[in-house]
C-alpha atoms as a printed R data frame, in Angstrom:
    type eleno elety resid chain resno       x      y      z
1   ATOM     1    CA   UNK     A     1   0.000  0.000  0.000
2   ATOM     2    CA   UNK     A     2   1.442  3.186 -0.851
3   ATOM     3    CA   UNK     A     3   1.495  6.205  1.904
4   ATOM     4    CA   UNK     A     4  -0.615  9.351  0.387
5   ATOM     5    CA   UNK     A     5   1.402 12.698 -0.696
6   ATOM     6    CA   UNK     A     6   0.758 15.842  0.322
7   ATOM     7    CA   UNK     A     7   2.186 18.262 -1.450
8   ATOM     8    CA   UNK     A     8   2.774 22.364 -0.048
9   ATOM     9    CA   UNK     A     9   3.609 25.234 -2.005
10  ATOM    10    CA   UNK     A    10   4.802 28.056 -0.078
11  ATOM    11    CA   UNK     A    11   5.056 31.320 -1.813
12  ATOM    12    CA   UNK     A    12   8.556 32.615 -0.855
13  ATOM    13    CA   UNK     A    13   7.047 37.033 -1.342
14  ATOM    14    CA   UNK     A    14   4.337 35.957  1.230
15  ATOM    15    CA   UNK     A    15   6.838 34.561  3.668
16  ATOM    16    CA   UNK     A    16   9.453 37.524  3.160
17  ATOM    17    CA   UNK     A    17   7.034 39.864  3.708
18  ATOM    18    CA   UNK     A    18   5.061 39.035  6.425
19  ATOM    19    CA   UNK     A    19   8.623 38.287  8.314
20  ATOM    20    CA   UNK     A    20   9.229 41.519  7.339
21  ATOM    21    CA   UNK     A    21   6.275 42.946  9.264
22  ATOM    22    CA   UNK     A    22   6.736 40.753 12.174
23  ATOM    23    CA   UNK     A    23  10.080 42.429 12.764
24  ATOM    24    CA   UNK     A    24   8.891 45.711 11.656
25  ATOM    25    CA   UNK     A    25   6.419 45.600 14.656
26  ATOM    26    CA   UNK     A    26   9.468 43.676 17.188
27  ATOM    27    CA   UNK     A    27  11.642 46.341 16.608
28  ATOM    28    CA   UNK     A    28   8.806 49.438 17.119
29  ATOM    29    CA   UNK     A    29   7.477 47.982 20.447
30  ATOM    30    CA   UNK     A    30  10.874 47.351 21.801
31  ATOM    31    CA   UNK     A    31  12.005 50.837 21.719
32  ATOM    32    CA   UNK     A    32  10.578 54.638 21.185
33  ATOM    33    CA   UNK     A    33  11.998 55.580 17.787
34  ATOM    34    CA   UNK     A    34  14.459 58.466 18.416
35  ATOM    35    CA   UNK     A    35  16.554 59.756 20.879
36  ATOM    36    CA   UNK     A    36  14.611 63.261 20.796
37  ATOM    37    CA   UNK     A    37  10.836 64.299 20.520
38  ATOM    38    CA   UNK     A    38   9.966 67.958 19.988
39  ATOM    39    CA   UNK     A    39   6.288 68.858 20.799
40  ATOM    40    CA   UNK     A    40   4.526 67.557 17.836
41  ATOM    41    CA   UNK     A    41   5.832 64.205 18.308
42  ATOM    42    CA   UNK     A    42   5.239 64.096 21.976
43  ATOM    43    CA   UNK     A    43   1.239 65.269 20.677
44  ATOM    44    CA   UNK     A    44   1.616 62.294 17.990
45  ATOM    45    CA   UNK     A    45   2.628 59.869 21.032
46  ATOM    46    CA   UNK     A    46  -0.191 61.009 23.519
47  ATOM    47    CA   UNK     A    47  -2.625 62.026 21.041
48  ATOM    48    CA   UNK     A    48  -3.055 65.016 22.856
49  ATOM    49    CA   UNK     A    49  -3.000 69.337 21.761
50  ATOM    50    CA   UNK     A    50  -0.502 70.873 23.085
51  ATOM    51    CA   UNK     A    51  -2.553 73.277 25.752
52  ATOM    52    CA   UNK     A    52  -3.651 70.413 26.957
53  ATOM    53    CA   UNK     A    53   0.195 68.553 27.228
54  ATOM    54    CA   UNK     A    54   1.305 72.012 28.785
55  ATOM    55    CA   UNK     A    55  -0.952 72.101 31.315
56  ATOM    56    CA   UNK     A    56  -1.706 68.673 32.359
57  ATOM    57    CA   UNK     A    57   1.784 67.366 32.367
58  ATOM    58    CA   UNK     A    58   4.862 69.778 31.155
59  ATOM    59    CA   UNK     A    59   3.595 72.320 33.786
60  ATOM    60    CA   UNK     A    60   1.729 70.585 36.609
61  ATOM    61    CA   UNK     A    61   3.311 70.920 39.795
62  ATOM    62    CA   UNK     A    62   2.706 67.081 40.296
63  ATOM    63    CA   UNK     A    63   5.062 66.445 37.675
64  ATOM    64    CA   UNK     A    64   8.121 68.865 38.284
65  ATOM    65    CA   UNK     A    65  10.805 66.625 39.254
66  ATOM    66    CA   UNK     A    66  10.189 64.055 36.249
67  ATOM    67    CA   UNK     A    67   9.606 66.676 33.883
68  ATOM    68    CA   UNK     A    68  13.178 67.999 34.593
69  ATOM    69    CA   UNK     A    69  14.518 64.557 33.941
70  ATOM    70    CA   UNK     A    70  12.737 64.047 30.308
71  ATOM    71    CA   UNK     A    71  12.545 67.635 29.211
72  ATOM    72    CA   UNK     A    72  14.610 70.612 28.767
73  ATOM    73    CA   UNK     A    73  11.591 72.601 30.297
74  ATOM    74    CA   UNK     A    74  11.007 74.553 27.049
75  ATOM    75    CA   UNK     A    75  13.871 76.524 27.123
76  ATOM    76    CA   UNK     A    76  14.843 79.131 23.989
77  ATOM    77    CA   UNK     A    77  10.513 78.568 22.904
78  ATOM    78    CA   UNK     A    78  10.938 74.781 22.252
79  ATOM    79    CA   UNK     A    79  10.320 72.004 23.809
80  ATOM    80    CA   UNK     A    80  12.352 68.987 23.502
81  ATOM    81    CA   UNK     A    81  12.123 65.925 25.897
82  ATOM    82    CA   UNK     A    82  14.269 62.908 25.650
83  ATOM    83    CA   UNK     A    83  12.175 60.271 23.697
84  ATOM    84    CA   UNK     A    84  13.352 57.126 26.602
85  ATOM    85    CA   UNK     A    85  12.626 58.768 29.542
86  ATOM    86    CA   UNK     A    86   9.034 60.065 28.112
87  ATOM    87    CA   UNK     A    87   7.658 57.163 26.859
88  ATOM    88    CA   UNK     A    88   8.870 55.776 30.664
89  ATOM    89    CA   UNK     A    89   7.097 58.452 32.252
90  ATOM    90    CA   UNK     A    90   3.867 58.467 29.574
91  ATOM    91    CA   UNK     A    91   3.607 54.065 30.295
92  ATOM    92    CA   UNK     A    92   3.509 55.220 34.356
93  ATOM    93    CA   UNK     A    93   1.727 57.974 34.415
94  ATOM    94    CA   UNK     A    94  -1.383 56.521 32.222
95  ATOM    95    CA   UNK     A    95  -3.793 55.755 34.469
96  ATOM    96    CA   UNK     A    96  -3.549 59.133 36.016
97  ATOM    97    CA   UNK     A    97  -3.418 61.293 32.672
98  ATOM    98    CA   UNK     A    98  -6.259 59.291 31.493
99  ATOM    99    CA   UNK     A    99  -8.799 58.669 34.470
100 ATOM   100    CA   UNK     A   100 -10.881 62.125 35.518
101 ATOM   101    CA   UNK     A   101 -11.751 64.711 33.089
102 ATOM   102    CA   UNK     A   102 -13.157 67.311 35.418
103 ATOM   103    CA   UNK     A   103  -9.802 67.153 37.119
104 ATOM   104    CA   UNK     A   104  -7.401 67.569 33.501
105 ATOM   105    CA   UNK     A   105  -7.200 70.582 31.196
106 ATOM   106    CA   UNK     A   106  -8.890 69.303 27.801
């Protein structure tokens, strides 16, 4: 009795690319791309305006100490923070940013 084939065809583009987007997304959830963000990324990451990243976070006396650590406190008109130490403080911070509305700037 002879065993039954099976035969697979694997189509080599399909593999290569969908490897390609599996380490596409590895690489951007291991790490904050850049080493700086200026204000519009830092709105891009939080999906937040700026009044409302001013006020709720870059200003608030709550947040003083950290923001001196991530940010160069808007010095010379701009705002830069370091991209690391952000995203550290954004992934900690969440619950609070996110939680009351009456008690944040919108």
């Amino acid at each position: 009795m002879d065993s039954p084939v099976i035969q697979v065809v694997i189509d080599n583009e399909f593999v290569r690319q969908l490897a390609h987007e599996e380490v596409s997304r590895i690489v951007q959830d291991c790490a904050p791309s850049g080493v700086w963000w200026d204000m519009k990324r830092l709105e891009s990451e939080t999906c937040r305006k700026r009044d409302w990243l001013i006020a709720n976070i870059l200003l608030n006396p709550d947040f003083k100490q950290e923001m001196r650590l991530c940010s160069n406190g808007g010095e010379g008109g701009r705002w830069m923070f370091r991209a690391s130490e952000m995203s550290k403080f954004l992934d900690k911070n969440f619950e609070a940013l996110n939680k009351s509305p009456s008690k944040l700037i919108r």
